[in-house]
C-alpha positions, 0 to 999 in steps of 0.5 A: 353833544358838544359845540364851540358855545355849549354842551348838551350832557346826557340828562338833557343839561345844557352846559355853557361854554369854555371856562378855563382852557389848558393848552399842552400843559407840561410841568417838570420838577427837576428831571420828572415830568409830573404833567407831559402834553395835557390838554383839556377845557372846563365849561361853564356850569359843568362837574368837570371830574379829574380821575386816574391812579395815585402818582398820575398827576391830578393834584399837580394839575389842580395847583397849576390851575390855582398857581401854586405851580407854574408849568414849563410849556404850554398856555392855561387861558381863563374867562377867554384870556391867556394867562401868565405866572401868577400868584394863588392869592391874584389867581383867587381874586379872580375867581378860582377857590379851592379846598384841599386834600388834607384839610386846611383849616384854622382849627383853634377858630370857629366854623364861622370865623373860619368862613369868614376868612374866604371872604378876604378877596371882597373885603376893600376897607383899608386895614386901619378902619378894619383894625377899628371897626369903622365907618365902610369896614363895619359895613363891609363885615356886617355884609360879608357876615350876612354871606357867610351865615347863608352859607352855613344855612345852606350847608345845615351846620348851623348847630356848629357856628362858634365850634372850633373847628378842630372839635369837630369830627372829620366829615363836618370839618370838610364841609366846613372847607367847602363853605370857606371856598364858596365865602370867596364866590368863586367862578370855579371851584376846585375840589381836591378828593372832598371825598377822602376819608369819608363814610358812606353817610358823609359822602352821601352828604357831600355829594349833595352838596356839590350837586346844590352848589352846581345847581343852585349857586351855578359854580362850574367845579373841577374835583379830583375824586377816587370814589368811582361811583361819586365820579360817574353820579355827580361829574358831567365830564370826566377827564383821565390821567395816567404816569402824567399823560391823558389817556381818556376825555368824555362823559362818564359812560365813556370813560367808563368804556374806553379801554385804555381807562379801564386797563389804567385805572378801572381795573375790568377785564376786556369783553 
């Protein structure tokens, strides 16, 4: 059940009201269009699931929101504003982190150092006294560290605090991504497939994770996610995308009855 101010989810979740709106998208890279008309909102609290087929326009959606691409048409309005053309790095100061599909990573630094760096939105020492540790940059980092060591508390990779990360095999180098989003304590977090390439144990793993970090730190999340089943356990709304258009919007059960969806993307046969 859904009003203006919140949304009821089918386990009995209240979920808080509009975060981010996205009004009548449309993004065109010469003569394809990669994002036709699309409109949809993410609300506060929420697992708001982005799904559809390879080429439907997920991660092109994804780095509309986060500004890697500005759209042609169409108005994005977060925290009840309109926004305009901005840059990835003055869209992460206000609130929006991300990972990424392919891990992005500095792998010849460790897993804390790594944390540390999505840190860089609340660090306000000039660089001179960052240079020479002095003075509020030394509390600055004393504070920003004491973060980022919960977080590796939180994600149970204590064990792996000073490994460089590129020796770390691939499960754990995802959740140490996600730990460098949450450094930055984000209003909302993007996911972009944190799933790929995993094994059942590790997505099991993550699973719980985004649900804790849902949970416990209150963080809305949009992911992106082709594992079905993680899609309809963890997401409290999924939104489907199709040749760049969208072709379904409810909650898991009803995505998963809309007909459209399934002969797009789900692939079952009709009743």
């Amino acid at each position: 059940m859904m009003d203006g101010g919140s949304f009821t989810t089918p386990d009995g979740r209240t979920i808080g009201g509009v975060l981010m709106e996205m009004r009548n998208i449309t993004l065109r890279f010469g003569g394809v269009v990669a994002i036709k008309d699309i409109s949809f909102d993410i609300r506060e609290g929420e697992i708001r699931a982005i799904i559809g087929p390879n080429g439907a326009g997920k991660s092109s959606m994804l780095n509309v929101i986060n500004g890697f691409y500005h759209p042609q048409e169409g108005e994005i309005w977060f925290r009840g504003e309109k926004r305009g053309p901005m840059k990835p790095h003055a869209i992460a100061h206000q609130g929006i982190a991300r990972t990424f599909q392919n891990i992005a990573l500095f792998r010849g630094m460790s897993t804390l150092d790594n944390i540390m760096t999505g840190r860089f939105t609340k660090m306000k020492a000039p660089w001179w006294q960052q240079a020479i540790w002095a003075g509020p940059a030394e509390r600055e980092e004393v504070a920003n560290r004491e973060v980022v060591e919960r977080i590796i508390d939180f994600l149970e990779i204590q064990a792996i605090r000073k490994t460089p990360v590129g020796r770390l095999p691939y499960g754990l180098q995802k959740r140490v991504e996600l730990g460098r989003a949450l450094a930055a304590e984000p209003k909302l977090l993007l996911l972009d497939e944190p799933m790929a390439g995993m094994n059942v144990e590790e997505k099991e793993d993550m699973s719980r994770f985004i649900l804790d970090v849902n949970d416990e730190f209150g963080t809305t999340i949009a992911l992106i996610e082709h594992d079905m089943g993680v899609v309809m356990d963890i997401s409290d709304r999924v939104v489907v995308l199709d040749y760049g258009r969208k072709i379904g919007d409810g909650t898991p059960e009803e995505v998963r009855r809309d007909q459209a969806v399934i002969d797009a993307y789900l692939g079952v046969p009709h009743e």
